[in-house]
N, C-alpha and C positions, 0 to 999 in steps of 0.2 A: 217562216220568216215574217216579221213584220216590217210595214213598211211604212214610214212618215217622212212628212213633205213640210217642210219649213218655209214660212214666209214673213218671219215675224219681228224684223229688223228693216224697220221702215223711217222714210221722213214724209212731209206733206205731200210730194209728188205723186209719192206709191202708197200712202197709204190707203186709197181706197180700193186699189190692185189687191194689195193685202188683206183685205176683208172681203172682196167677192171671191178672192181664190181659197176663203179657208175653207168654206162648208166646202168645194169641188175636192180641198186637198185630204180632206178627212176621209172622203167617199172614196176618191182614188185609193186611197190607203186601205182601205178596209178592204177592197175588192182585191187588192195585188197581194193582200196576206197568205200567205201557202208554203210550198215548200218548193223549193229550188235546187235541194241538193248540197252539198258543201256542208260551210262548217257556220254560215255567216247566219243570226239570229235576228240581227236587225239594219234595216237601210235606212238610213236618212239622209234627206236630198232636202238643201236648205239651198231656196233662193235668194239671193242676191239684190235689195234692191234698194239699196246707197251707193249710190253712183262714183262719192268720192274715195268710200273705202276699197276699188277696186286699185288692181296693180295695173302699174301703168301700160301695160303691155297690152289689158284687154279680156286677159285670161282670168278664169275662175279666181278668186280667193283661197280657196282650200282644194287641191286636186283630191285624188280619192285616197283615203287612208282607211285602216284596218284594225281595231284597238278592242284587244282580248278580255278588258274589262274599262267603262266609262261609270265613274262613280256618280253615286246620287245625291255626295255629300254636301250639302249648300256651304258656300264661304259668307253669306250675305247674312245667314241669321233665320234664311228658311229651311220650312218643315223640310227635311232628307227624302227624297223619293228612293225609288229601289236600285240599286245596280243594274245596267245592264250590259250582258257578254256577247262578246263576237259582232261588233258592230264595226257596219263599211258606213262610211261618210263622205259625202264629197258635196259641190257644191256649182251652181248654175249661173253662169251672170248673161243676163237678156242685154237686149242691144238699145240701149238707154234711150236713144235717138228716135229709135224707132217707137218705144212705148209711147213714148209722149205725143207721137204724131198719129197714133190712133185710139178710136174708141176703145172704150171697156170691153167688148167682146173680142176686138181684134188684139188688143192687148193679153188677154187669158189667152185667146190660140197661140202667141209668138213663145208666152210662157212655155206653154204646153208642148212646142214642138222644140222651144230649146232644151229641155229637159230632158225627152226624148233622144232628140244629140247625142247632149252630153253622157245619156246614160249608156253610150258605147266605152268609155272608159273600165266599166265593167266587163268587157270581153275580154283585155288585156290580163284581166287580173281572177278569172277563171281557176288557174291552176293557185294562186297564192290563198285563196279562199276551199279550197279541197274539193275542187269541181262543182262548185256554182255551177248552173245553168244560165251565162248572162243571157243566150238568145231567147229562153223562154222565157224571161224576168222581160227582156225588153218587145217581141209581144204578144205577151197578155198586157203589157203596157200601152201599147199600139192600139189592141184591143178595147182594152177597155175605154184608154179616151176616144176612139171613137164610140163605143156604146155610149159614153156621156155626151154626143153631140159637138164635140168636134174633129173637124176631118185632118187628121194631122198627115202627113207625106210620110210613106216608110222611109228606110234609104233607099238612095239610087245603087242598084245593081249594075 
């Protein structure tokens, strides 16, 4: 499975959030590439970080969806990329309030451990995906951002 991490729908607040978290998000990506099990080829986990396009409730923009084929066809006039199949989607929204009242490194770890979170949505949806493995997907997730230097909290048991 491959795995990519979106950040790329910004305005001036986050845009430099969005440019320190690409090279981390690339690397996380590469690292969590493997196999999982099931039927799912690719994950993307696309943050959140317009504040106004959130629902007003607080919750993600896009829960986790499952789309048997996402096409590469451009409407705009660009070159077509490839298709691709079996892809889970979902989506992370950080606590706006809080980005902004700290540094850039503490901002990356809030990223990082909301993500994390979120990515328990994946255990629900296990059997719809033909036995994914979400606990090993989430961690070698755990894993790894700590081997990247930050000390993210498992869940509480």
């Amino acid at each position: 499975m491959k795995v990519g991490f979106h950040a790329n729908i910004v305005d001036d607040d986050t845009k430099a959030l969005s440019t320190a978290l690409t090279p981390l998000f690339k690397t996380l990506g590469q690292k969590l590439e493997g196999e999982y099990g099931g039927s799912i080829e690719h994950l993307w986990i696309d943050l959140e970080l317009l504040e106004y396009f959130a629902k007003a409730d607080g919750s993600p923009r896009h829960p986790f969806r499952y789309q048997k084929r996402v096409s590469g066809r451009s409407h705009f006039g660009l070159p077509a990329t490839p298709d691709h199949f079996n892809v889970g989607h979902f989506s992370v929204r950080p606590d706006f309030a809080l980005l902004t009242s700290l540094p850039l490194e503490g901002a990356i770890l809030h990223v990082l451990q909301r993500i994390y979170q979120e990515s328990a949505v994946l255990l629900s949806k296990e059997k719809k995906l033909g036995g994914f493995d979400a606990n090993l997907f989430r961690e070698r997730l755990l894993t790894m951002v700590q081997q990247l230097g930050y000390p993210l909290l498992p869940d509480p048991s």
